[in-house]
C-alpha positions in Angstrom: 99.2 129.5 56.3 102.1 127.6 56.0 102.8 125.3 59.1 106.6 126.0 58.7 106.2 129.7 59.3 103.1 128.7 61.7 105.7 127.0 64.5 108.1 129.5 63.5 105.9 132.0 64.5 104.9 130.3 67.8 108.8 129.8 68.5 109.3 133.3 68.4 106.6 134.0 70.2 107.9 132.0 73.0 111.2 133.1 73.2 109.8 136.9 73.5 107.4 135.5 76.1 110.2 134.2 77.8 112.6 137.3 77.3 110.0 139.5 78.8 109.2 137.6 82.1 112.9 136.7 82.5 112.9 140.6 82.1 110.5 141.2 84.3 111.7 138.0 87.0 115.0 140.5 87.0 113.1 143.5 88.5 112.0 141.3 91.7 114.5 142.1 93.6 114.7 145.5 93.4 110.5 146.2 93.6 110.3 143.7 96.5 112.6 146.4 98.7 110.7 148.9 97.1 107.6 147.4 98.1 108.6 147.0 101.5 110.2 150.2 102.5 106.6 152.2 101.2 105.7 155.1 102.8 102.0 155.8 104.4 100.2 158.8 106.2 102.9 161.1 105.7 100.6 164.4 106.4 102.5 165.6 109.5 99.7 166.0 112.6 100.1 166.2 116.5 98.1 164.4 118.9 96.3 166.3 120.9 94.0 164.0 123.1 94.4 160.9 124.3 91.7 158.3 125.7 92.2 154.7 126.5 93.6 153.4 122.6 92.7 156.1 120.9 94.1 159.3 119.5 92.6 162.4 118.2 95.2 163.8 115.1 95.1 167.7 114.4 96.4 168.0 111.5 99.1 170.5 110.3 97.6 173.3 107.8 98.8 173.8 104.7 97.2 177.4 103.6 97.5 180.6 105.4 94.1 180.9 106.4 91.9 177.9 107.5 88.2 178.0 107.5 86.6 178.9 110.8 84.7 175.9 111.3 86.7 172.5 111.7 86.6 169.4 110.4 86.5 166.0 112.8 86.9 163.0 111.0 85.6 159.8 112.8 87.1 156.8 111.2 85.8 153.3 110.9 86.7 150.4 114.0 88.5 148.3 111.3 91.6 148.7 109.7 93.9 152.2 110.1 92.7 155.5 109.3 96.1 155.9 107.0 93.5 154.4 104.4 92.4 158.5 104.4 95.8 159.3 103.8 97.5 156.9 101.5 99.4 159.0 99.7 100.3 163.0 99.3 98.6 163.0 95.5 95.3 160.8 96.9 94.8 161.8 100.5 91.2 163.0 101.5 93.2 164.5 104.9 95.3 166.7 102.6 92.7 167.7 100.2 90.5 169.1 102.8 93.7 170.8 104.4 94.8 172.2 100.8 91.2 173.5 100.6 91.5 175.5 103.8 89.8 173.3 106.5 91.2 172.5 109.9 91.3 168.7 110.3 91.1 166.4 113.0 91.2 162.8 113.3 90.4 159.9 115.3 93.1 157.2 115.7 90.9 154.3 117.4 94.1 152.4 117.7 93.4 149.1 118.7 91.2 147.3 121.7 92.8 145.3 124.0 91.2 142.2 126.2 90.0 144.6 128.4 87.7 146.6 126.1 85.7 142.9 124.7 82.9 145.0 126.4 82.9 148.3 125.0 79.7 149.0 123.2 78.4 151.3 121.1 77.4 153.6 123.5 81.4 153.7 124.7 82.2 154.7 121.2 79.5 157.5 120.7 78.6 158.6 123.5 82.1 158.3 125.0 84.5 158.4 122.9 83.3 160.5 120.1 81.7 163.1 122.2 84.9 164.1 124.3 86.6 164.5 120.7 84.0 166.6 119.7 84.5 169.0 122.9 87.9 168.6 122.2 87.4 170.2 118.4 85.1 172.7 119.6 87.2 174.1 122.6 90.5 174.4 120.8 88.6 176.2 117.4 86.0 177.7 119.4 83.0 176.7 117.7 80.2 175.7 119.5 79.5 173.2 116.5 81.8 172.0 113.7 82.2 169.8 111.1 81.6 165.8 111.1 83.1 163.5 108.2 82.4 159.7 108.9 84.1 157.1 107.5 82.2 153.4 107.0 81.6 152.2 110.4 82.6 155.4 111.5 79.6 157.1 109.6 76.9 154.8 110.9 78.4 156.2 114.4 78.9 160.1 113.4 75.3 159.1 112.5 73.5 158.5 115.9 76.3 161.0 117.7 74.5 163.6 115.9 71.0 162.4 116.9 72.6 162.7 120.0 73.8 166.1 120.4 72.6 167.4 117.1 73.6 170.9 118.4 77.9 170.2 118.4 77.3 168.9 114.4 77.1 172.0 112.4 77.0 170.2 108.9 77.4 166.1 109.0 79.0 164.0 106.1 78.6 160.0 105.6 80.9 158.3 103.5 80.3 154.9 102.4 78.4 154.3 105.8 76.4 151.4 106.3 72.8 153.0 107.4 69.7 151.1 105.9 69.8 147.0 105.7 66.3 146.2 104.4 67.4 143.5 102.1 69.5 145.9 99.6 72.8 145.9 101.7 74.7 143.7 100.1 76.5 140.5 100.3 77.6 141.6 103.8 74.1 141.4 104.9 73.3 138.4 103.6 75.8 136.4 105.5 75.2 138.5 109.0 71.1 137.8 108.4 70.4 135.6 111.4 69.4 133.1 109.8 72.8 131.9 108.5 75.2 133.7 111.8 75.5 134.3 115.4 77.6 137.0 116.4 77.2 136.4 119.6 78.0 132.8 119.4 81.4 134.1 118.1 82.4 136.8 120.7 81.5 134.5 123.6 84.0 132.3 122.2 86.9 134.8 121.1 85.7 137.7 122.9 87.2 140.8 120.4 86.6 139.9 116.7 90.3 139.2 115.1 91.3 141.5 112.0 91.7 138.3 110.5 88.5 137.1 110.5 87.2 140.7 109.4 90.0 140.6 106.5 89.2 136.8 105.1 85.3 137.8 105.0 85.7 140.4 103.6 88.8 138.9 100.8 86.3 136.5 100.3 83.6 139.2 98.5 85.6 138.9 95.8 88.1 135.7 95.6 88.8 135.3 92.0 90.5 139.1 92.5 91.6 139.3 96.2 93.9 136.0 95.8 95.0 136.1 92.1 94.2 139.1 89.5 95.5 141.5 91.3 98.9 139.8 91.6 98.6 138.8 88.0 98.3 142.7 87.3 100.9 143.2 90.2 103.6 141.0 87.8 102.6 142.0 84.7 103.5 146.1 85.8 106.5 145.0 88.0 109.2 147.5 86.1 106.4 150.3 87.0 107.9 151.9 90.1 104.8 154.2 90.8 102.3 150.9 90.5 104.4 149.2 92.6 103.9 151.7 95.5 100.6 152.1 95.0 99.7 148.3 95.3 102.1 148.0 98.1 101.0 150.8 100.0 97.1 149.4 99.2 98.3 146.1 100.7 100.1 147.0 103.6 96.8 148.9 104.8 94.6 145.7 103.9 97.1 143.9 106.0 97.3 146.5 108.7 94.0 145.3 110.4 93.0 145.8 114.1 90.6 144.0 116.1 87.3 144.7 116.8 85.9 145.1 120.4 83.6 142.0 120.8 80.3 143.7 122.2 80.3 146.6 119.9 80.8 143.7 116.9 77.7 142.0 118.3 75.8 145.0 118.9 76.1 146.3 115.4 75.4 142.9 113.5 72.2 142.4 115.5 71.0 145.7 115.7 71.7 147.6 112.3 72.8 144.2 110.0 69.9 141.7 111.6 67.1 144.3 112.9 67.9 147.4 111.0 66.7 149.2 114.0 68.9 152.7 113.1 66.5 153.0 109.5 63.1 152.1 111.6 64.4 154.6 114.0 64.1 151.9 117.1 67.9 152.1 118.1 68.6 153.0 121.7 72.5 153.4 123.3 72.5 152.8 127.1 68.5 153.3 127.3 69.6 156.6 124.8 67.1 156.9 121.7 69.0 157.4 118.1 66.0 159.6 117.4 66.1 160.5 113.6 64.0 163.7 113.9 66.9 165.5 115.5 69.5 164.7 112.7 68.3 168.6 111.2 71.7 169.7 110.1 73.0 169.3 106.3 73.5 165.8 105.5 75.6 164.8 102.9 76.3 161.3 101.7 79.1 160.7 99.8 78.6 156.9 98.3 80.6 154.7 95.8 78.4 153.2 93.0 80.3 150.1 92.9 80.5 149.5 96.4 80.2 146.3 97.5 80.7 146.6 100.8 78.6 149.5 101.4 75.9 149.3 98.4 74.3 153.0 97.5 71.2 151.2 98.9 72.5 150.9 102.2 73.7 154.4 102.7 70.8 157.2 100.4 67.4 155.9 101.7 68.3 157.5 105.5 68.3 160.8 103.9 64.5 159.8 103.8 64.1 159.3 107.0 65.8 162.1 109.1 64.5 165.4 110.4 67.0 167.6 108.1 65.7 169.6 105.0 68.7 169.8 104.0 70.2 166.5 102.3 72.6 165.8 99.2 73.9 162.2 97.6 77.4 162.3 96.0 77.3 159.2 94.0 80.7 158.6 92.0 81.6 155.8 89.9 84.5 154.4 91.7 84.4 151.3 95.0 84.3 151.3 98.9 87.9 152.2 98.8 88.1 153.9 95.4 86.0 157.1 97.2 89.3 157.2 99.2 92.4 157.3 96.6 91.0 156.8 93.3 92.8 159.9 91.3 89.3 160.3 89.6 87.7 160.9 93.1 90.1 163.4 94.0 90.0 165.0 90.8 86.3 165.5 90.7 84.6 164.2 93.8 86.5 165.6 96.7 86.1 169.4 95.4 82.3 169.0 95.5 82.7 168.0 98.8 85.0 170.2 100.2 82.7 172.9 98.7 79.4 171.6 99.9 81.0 172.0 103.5 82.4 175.6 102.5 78.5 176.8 101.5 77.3 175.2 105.0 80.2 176.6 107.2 79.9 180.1 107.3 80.0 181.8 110.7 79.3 185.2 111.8 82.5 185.3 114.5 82.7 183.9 118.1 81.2 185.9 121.1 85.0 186.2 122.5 85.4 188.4 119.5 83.7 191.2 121.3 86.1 193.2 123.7 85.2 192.6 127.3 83.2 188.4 126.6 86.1 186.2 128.1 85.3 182.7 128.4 83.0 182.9 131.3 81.0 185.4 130.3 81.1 184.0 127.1 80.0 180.7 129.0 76.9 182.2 130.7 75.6 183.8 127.5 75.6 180.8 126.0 73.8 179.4 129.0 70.6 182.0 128.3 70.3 181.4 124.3 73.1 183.5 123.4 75.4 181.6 120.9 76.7 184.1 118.1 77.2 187.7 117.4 73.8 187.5 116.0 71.7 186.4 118.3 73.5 188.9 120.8 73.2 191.7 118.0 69.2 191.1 118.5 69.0 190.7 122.3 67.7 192.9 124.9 70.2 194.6 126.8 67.6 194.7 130.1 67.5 190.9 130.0 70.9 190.2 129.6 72.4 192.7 131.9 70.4 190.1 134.7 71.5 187.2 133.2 75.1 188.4 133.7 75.3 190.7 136.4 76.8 193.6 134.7 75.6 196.7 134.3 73.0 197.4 131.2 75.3 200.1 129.8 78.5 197.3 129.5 75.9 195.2 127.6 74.8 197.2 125.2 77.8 198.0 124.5 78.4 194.1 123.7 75.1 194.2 121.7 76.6 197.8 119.9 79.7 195.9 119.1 78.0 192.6 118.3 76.0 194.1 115.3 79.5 195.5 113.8 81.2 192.4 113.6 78.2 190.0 112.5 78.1 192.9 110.0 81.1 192.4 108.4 81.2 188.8 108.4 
């Protein structure tokens, strides 16, 4: 080649190079506003129960007719549960709404110095439970629908060891269940050998989100602190990119303390001991006994996931009591199950779907004229849950159990059999 045209060539190349960032330097201004005025978890929803921080969301439907069974999503301890609704296009909240579900949420919000000692048991046994209730009263449903997120998996996990009768059909996405050695980098720097939780909440008492968010920056540093500006800049005249990595950053920024005994009760326990896989977790004295997890079980898991590996999340399909167990494994991150477009193209359908085939309900006992609430209550109390098990009882028996006369029951049990009929 000759050098002449050689320098040319790399003159010219510099000047574009130069044009196109001097270009790009020009859009700054403009993006940066944009950036900053990004919208988030724009699904509209009412709170409708309140406890200490947190909030339980109902969500606003978006079809005519919504499925009977709700949905109760029980979101991580970290970060905002906006993450689940991002954006209109890639929002798992609006998905399941489009696709006829009621939704709920749980809100944590965040722990003040006065919850450093809420544990575990606070959070599922507490917490999680009265939401439940909440769910089940307003749809009534004497069990519904449980989608947990991460950390909020592991504890939709021993909730429904707990009361395995309110959990009609339980989903775990991306939740940390089995640390054997497979769990990842995260369990490799909790393994006792190497950290002391407890040395660290004696000394802060709640964990800060800042801690969390450098630890977990820190996975992947070559990314976290410079590709993804690199790709940021070099798709800064892209208006829709620029919202989406805003609105990704302003939820990784968005963090929220964690409550220092629960932090030092899930490191040691599940990270250090793996007790929740050998089945050797107890809550207040409370076994997390994995026999009684019987209902569906669906994992939903990210094959890149390096927070949550698959390893750490499919083996405790192994170990529970229910015959009835799927593993959605899609080819995207931790956060990528969450509002990738690919996931909510082709993974969130399945899923909405596999909770469609597992929700079908033969009416609620108040459907019969005549069952209020308390009658409806004590029915319940003697075995009596839905229009089919009333359809088969004995009219003798159950004219006892409730005082009334046996011609008013079977005419319960007459009308009973029509409905569940034509359900």
């Amino acid at each position: 080649m000759n050098p002449f045209t050689l320098i040319a060539d790399m003159q010219r190349q510099q000047w574009e190079n130069a044009a196109e960032m001097m270009e790009k330097s020009a859009a700054l201004p403009e993006q940066t506003d944009r950036m900053a005025n990004v919208e988030v978890g724009q699904t509209p929803c009412e709170e409708v129960y309140s406890e200490n921080k947190l909030s339980l969301n109902h969500y606003e439907p978006t079809t005519d007719e919504q499925h009977d069974v709700p949905i109760l999503i029980v979101y991580a301890l970290i970060n905002r549960p906006y993450i689940l609704d991002l954006q209109p296009d890639r929002s798992v909240v609006k998905t399941l709404l489009d696709q006829g579900f009621d939704v709920y949420m749980i809100d944590w919000g965040e722990p003040s110095r006065l919850d450093t000692h809420l544990t575990l048991y606070d959070y599922v046994e507490r917490y999680i439970d009265n939401c439940v209730d909440v769910v089940r009263e307003r749809s009534g449903e004497e069990s519904i629908n449980v989608l947990g997120y991460c950390m909020g998996g592991t504890m939709s996990a021993m909730y429904a060891s707990l009361h395995p009768k309110k959990v009609k059909n339980l989903g775990l996405m991306a939740a940390g269940l089995s640390f054997d050695g497979d769990g990842g980098v995260l369990e490799l720097w909790g393994d006792d050998e190497y950290y002391s939780p407890s040395a660290l909440t004696e000394t802060v008492g709640n964990v800060p989100s800042e801690f969390l968010d450098v630890g977990f920056a820190l996975m992947d540093p070559v990314d976290n602190f410079v590709t993804k500006y690199v790709r940021l800049f070099d798709n800064i005249e892209d208006d829709e990119m620029v919202e989406n990595f805003a609105r990704m950053e302003k939820w990784i920024g968005d963090g929220i303390d964690v409550a220092g005994e629960t932090y030092r009760q899930f490191i040691e326990d599940l990270y250090q001991d793996d007790k929740l896989m050998n089945n050797e977790l107890y809550l207040n004295g409370e076994h997390i006994e994995l026999s009684d997890i019987d209902m569906p079980v669906l994992q939903i898991v990210g094959e890149y996931d390096h927070l949550i590996p698959p390893e750490a999340s499919k083996p405790f399909n192994d170990v529970i009591g229910s015959n009835d167990t799927d593993v959605f494994e899609f080819p995207t991150g931790h956060i990528g199950l969450s509002v990738s477009s690919s996931s909510h193209a082709k993974l969130w359908p399945r899923v909405c779907d596999w909770y469609v085939e597992r929700s079908e309900t033969d009416g609620n006992l108040e459907d019969v004229a005549g069952i209020g609430s308390a009658y409806a209550a004590q029915l319940r109390a003697a075995g009596i849950d839905s229009l089919s098990t009333l359809a088969a009882a004995d009219a003798n028996r159950l004219a006892e159990e409730t005082e009334r006369s046996e011609t008013v029951v079977q005419e319960w049990i007459d009308q009973a059999a029509q409905l569940a009929s034509s359900h």
